[in-house]
N, C-alpha and C positions, 0 to 999 in steps of 0.2 A: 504494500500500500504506500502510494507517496506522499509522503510527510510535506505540510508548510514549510518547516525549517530550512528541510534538505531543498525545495523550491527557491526559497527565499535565498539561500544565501550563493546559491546557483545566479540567480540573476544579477545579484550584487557584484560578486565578484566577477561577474561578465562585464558588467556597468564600467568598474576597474578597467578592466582589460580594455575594452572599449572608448575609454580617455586615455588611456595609454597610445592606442590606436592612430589617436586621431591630434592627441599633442606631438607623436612623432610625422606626420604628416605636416603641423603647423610646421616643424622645423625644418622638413625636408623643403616645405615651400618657400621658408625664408634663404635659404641657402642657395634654392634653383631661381630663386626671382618670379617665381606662378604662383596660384593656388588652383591652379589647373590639377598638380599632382596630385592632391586630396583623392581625384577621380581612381589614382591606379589605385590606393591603399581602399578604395572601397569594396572589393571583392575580397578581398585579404583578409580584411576586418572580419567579415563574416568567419571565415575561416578560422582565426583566431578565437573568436567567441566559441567555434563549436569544437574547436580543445580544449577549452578552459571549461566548457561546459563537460565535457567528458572526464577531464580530472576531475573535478569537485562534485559530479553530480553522485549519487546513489542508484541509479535503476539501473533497466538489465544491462549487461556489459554489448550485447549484438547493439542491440538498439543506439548505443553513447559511441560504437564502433561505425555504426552504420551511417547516421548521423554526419559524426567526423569527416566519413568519406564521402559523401554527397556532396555536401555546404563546402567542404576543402577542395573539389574538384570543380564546381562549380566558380567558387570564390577566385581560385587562382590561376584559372582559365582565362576567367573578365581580366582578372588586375595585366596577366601578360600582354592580353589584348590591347587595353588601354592605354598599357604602357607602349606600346610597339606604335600603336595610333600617333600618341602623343609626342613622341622620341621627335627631338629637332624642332617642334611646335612651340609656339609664344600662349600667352595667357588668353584662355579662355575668355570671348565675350560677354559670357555670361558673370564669370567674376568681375572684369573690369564693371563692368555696369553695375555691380551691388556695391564693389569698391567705390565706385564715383560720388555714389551718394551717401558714404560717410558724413557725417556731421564733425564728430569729434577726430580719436586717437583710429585712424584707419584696421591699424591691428586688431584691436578691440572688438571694432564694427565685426571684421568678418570672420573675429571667433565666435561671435555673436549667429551673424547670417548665416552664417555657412560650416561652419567646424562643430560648432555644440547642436546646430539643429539637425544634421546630420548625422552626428553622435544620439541622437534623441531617437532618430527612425531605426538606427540599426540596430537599437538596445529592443525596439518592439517589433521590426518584423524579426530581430533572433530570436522573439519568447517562445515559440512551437521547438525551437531547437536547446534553448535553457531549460523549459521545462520540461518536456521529454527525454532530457537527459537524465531523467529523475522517476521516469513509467517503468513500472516493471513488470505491469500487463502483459499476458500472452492468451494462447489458445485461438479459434477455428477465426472469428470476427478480425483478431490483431494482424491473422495471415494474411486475409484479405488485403486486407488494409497496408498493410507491408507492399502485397503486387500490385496493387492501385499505384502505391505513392512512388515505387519505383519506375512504373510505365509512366507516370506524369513526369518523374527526373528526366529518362531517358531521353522521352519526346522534347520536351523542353531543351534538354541538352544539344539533342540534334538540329533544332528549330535556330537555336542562338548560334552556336558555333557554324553550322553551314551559313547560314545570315550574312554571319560578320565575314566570314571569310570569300562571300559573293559578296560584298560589298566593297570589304578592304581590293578587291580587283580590280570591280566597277571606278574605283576612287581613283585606285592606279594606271586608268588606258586613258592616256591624252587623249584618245579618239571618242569618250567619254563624257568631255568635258561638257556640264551643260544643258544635259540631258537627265532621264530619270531613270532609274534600275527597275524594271519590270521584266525580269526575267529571274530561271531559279525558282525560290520559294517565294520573290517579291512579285511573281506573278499574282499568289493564292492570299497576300497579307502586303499592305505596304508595310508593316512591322515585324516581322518573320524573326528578328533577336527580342523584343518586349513580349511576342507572344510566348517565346520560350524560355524567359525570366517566370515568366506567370503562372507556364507546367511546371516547373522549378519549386517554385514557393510552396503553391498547392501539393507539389509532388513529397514535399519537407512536410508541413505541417501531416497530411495523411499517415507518414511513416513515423512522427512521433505521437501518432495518437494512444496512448497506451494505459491512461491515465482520465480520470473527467475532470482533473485540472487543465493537460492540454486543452480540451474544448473550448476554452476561454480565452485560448490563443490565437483562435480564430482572427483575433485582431492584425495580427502579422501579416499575415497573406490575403487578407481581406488590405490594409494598408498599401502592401506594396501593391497590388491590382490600382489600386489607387494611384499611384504613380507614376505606373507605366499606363493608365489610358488618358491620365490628364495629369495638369499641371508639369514635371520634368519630362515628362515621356510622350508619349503621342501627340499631346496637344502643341509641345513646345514645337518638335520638329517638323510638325505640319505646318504651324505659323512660318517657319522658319524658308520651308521647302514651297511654300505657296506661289508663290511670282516665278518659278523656274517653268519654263518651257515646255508645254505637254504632261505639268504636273496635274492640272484640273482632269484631262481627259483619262489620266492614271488611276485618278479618287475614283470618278462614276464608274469603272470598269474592277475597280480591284478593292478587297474588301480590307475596312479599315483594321482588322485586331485578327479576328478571327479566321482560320485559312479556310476559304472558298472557293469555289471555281469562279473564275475571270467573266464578267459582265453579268451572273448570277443576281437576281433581284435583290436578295439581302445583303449581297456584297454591294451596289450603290447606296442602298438603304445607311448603311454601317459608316 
């Protein structure tokens, strides 16, 4: 049976870990002149959490193993990604622009904007992975439940990594330039990596169900869903991507999140 205690002080010392995370990030970007970098340590961080949740938690030993390896493969996948993206790149527009509008001490500002609020999402979408490190449930429902949440990593896994890697291409052919990636899996999703961040999460939360404390965790993956279809994710890049060339006739023909077949009623609808 999983104890408050053992919960609690799982999350805590995630919390820990999690500012540690994220003050080494402040320094890596004082030193690189960005806070663009914050981006690569964000997969990482995850990963970090779901070892420190595996030392400290109490539940079954598969489950805090299994866990580890999901959220770690996942986590440091993105961060090489991002970092390979970012390699030779200057400061994100998106930070300059929160920077700009400092008031006072700039540092301050975007430990504020950006570093602790940050620090804030990954403390709650990592609760299905703190507190399942702490389930010690088993039997015929937990197996299920096990092959659900592993076919969502999987999918997920496949969905992001083939994504970015037809993309990172598409970015790469001067012949390219200008145009919109509708080919691939960007044929069936203009978002083909957010939608595999999304079987990802869901696919974590399912496989630490073990517990009717995880159930409350639902916050997590319910959250990040949250930010891959608006606000950072979907909405930004489509604001972003809007005025490019052949990108309107892209939207009505290919579906926003979900992968459908190309000009499919619900795929304009989305």
């Amino acid at each position: 049976m999983t104890s408050f205690g053992s919960v609690l002080l799982t999350v805590l010392t995630a919390a820990v870990a999690i500012v540690a995370v994220f003050a080494a990030a402040f320094g890596w970007a004082k030193v690189a002149g960005k806070h663009a970098v914050v981006d690569t340590l964000w997969g990482p961080g995850f990963a970090v959490v779901a070892l420190v949740a595996a030392l400290v938690g109490d539940g079954s030993g598969w489950r805090r193993l299994l866990l580890v390896v999901v959220v770690g493969v996942w986590g440091m996948r993105l961060g090489v990604h991002i970092f390979l993206r970012a390699r030779g790149a200057g400061e994100d527009p998106r930070y300059t622009e929160i920077q700009a509008r400092a008031a006072g001490n700039p540092d301050l500002h975007m430990v504020r904007r950006v570093y602790l609020l940050q620090a804030l999402v990954m403390l709650v979408v990592s609760l299905p992975v703190t507190v399942g490190a702490n389930s010690t449930g088993g039997g015929g429902p937990v197996a299920v439940l096990v092959v659900v949440g592993l076919v969502l990593w999987v999918v997920g896994m496949v969905f992001e990594t083939v994504g970015d890697l037809q993309l990172t291409r598409f970015r790469g052919d001067p012949s390219t330039r200008g145009t919109v990636l509708d080919t691939g899996l960007w044929r069936y999703t203009r978002h083909p990596n957010y939608f595999g961040d999304f079987c990802v999460w869901w696919g974590v939360f399912a496989l630490a169900l073990g517990s009717p404390w995880v159930l409350l965790t639902v916050v997590g993956p319910v959250l990040m869903s949250r930010l891959l279809t608006r606000t950072t994710g979907k909405e930004l890049m489509e604001r972003h991507l809007s005025g490019r060339k052949g990108y309107a006739e892209y939207v009505a023909r290919t579906s926003g999140f979900l992968p459908l077949p190309p000009g499919s009623r619900p795929a304009r609808q989305s």
